[in-house]
KOLFIKE-976385 format. One record per residue: chain; residue in one letter; residue number from 1; x, y, z of N, C-alpha, C in turn. Coordinates in nm, 2 decimals, always signed. Atoms other than C-alpha are relative to their C-alpha. Layout:
+---+---+-----+--------+--------+--------+--------+--------+--------+--------+--------+--------+
: c : r :   k :    npx :    npy :    npz :   capx :   capy :   capz :    cpx :    cpy :    cpz :
+---+---+-----+--------+--------+--------+--------+--------+--------+--------+--------+--------+
: A : a : NUM :      X :      Y :      Z :      X :      Y :      Z :      X :      Y :      Z :
...
+---+---+-----+--------+--------+--------+--------+--------+--------+--------+--------+--------+
//
This chain:
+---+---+-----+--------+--------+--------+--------+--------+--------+--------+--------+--------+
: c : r :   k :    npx :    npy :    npz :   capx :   capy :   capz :    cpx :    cpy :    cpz :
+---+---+-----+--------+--------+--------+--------+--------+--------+--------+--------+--------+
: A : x :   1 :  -0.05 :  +0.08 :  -0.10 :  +8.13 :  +0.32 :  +2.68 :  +0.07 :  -0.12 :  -0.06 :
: A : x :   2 :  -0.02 :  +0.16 :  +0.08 :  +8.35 :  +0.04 :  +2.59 :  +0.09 :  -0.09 :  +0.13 :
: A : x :   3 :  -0.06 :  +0.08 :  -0.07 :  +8.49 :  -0.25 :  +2.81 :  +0.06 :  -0.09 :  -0.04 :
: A : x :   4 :  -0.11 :  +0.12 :  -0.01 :  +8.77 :  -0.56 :  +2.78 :  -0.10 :  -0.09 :  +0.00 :
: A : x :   5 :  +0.02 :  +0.14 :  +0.01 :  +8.64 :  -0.85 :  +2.69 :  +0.09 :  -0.14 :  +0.08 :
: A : x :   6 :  -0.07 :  +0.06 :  -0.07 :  +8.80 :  -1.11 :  +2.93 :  +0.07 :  -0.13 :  -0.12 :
: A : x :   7 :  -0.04 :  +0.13 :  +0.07 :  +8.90 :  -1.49 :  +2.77 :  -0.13 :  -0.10 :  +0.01 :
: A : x :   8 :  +0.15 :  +0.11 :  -0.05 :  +8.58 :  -1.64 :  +2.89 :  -0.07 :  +0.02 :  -0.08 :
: A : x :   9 :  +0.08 :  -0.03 :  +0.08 :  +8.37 :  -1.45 :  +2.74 :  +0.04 :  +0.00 :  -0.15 :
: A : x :  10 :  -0.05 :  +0.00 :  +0.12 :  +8.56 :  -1.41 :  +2.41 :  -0.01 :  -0.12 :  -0.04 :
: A : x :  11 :  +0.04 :  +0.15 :  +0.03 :  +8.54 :  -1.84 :  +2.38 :  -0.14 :  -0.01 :  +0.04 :
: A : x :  12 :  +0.17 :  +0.02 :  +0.06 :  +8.19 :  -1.80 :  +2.49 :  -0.07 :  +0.06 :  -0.12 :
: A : x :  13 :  +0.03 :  -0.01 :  +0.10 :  +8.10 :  -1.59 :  +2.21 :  +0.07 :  -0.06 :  -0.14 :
: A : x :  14 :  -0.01 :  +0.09 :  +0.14 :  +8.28 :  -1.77 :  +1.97 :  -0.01 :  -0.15 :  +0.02 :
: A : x :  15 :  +0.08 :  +0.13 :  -0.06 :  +8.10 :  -2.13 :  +2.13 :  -0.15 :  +0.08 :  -0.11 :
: A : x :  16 :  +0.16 :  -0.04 :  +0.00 :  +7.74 :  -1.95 :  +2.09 :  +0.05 :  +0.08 :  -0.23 :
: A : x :  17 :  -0.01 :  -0.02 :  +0.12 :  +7.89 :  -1.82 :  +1.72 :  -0.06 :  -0.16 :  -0.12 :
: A : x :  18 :  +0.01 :  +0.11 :  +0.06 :  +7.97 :  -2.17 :  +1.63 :  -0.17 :  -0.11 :  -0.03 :
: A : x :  19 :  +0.12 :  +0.08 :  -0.05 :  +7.67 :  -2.37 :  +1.77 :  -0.17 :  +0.11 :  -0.11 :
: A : x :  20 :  +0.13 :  -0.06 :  +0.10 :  +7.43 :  -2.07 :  +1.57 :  -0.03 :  -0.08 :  -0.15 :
: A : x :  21 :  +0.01 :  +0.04 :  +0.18 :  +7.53 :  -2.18 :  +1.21 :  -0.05 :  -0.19 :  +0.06 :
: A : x :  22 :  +0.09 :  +0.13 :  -0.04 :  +7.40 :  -2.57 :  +1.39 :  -0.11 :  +0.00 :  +0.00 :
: A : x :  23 :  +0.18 :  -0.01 :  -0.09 :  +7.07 :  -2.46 :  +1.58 :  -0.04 :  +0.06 :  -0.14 :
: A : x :  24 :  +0.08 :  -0.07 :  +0.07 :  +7.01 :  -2.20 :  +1.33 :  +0.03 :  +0.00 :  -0.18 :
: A : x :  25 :  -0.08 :  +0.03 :  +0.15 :  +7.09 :  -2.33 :  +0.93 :  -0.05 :  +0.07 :  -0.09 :
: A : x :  26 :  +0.04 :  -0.12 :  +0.07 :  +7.07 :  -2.06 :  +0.71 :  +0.05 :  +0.11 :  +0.02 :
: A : x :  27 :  -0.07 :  -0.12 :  +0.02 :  +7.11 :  -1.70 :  +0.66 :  -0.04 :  +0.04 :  +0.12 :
: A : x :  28 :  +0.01 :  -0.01 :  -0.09 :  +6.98 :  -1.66 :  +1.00 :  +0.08 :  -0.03 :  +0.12 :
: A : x :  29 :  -0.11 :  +0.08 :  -0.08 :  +7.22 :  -1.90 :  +1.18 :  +0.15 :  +0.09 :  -0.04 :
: A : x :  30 :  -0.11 :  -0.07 :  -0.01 :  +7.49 :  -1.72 :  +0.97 :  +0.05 :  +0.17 :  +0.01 :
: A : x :  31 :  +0.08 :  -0.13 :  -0.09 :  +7.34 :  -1.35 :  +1.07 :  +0.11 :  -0.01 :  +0.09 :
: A : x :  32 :  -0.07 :  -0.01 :  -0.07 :  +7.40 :  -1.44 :  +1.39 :  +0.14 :  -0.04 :  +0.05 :
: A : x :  33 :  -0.14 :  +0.00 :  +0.03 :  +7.73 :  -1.60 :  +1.37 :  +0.10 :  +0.08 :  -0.03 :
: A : x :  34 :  -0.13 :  -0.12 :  -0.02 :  +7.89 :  -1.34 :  +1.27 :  -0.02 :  +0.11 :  +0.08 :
: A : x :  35 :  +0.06 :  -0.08 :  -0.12 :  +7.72 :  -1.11 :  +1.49 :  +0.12 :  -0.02 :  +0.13 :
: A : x :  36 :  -0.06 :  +0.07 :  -0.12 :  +7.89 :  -1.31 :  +1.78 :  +0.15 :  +0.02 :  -0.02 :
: A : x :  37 :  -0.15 :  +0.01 :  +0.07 :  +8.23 :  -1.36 :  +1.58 :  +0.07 :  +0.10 :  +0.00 :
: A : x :  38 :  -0.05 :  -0.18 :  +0.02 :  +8.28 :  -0.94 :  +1.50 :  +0.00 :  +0.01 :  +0.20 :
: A : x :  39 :  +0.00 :  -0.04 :  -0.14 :  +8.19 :  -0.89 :  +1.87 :  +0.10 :  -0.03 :  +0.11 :
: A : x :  40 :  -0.12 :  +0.04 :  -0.04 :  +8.45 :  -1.14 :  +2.00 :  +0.12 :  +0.06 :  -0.03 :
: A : x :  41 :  -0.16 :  -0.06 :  +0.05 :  +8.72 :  -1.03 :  +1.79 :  +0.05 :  +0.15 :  -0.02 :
: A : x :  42 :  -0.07 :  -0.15 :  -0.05 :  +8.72 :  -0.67 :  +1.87 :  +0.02 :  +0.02 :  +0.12 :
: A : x :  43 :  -0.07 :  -0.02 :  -0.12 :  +8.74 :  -0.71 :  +2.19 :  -0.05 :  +0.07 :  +0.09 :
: A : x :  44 :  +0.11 :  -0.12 :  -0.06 :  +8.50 :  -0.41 :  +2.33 :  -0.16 :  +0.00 :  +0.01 :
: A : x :  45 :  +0.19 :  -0.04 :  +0.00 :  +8.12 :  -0.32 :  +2.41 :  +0.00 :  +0.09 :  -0.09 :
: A : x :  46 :  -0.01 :  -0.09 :  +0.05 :  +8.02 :  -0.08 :  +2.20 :  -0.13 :  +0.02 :  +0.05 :
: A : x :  47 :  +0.13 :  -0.06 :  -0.08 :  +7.69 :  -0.07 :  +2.36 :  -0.05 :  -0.04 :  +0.12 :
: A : x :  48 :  +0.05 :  +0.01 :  -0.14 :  +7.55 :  -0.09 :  +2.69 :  -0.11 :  -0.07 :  +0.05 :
: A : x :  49 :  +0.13 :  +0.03 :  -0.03 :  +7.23 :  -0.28 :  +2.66 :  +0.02 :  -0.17 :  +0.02 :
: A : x :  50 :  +0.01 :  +0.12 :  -0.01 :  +7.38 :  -0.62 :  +2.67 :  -0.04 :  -0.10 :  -0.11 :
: A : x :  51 :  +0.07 :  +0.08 :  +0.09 :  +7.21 :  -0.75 :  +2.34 :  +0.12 :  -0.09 :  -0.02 :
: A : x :  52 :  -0.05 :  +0.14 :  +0.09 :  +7.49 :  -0.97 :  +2.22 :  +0.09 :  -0.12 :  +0.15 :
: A : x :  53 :  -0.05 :  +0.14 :  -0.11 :  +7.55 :  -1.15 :  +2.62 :  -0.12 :  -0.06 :  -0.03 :
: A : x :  54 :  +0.12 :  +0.06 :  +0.04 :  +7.18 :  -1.21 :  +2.56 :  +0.01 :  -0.06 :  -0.11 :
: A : x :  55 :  -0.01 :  +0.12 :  +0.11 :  +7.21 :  -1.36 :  +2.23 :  +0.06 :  -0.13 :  +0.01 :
: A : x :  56 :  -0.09 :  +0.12 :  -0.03 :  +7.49 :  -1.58 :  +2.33 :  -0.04 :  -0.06 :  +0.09 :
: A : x :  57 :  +0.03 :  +0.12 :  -0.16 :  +7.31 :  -1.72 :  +2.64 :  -0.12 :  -0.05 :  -0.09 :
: A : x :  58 :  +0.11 :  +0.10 :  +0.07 :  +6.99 :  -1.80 :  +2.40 :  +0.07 :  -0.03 :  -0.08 :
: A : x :  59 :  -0.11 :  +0.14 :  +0.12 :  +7.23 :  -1.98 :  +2.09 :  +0.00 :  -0.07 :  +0.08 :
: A : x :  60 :  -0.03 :  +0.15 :  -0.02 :  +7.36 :  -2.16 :  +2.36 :  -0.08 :  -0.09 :  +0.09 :
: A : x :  61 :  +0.11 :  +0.07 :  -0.02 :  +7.04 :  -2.25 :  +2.55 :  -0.06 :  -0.06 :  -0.11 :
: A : x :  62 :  +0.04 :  +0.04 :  +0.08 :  +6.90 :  -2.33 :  +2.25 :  +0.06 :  -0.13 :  -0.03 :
: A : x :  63 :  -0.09 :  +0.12 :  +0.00 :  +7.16 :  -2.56 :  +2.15 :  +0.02 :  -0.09 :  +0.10 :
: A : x :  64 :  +0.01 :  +0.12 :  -0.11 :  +7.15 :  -2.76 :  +2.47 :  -0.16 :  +0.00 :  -0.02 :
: A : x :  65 :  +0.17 :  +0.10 :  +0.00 :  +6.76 :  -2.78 :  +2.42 :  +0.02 :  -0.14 :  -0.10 :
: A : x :  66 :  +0.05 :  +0.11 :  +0.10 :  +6.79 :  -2.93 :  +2.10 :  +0.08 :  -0.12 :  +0.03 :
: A : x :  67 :  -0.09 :  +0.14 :  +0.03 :  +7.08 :  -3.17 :  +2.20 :  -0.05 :  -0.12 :  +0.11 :
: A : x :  68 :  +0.14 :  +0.05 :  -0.09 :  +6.78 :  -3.30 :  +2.49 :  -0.05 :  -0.07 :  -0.09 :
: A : x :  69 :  +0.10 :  +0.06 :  +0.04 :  +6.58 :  -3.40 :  +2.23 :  +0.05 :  -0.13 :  -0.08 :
+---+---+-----+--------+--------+--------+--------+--------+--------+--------+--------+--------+
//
């Protein structure tokens, strides 16, 4: 299955890219970063289960927790 990526989403995953290598410093922050980054810049789903809208909505919850504190 693959779908279009709009413009929204494509700047939210590369927001939630950016803000990972912040919240998360290390090889985990830059993990998911590119995670986010590859996903943006192709442009398509490649899977159906949603894992990388879900990643990008916890990076960037996360990232507003900590900017709370």
């Amino acid at each position: 299955m693959t779908v279009e990526i709009d413009r929204v989403d494509r700047a939210r995953y590369l927001a939630a890219a950016e803000r990972a290598r912040r919240v998360y410093p290390g090889a985990l922050g830059e993990l998911v970063a590119r995670e986010l980054q590859a996903y943006a810049e192709f442009g398509f789903r490649l899977a159906g289960d949603l894992l990388v809208d879900r990643l990008a909505a916890e990076v960037l919850a996360e990232a507003d927790r900590g900017s709370e504190r």
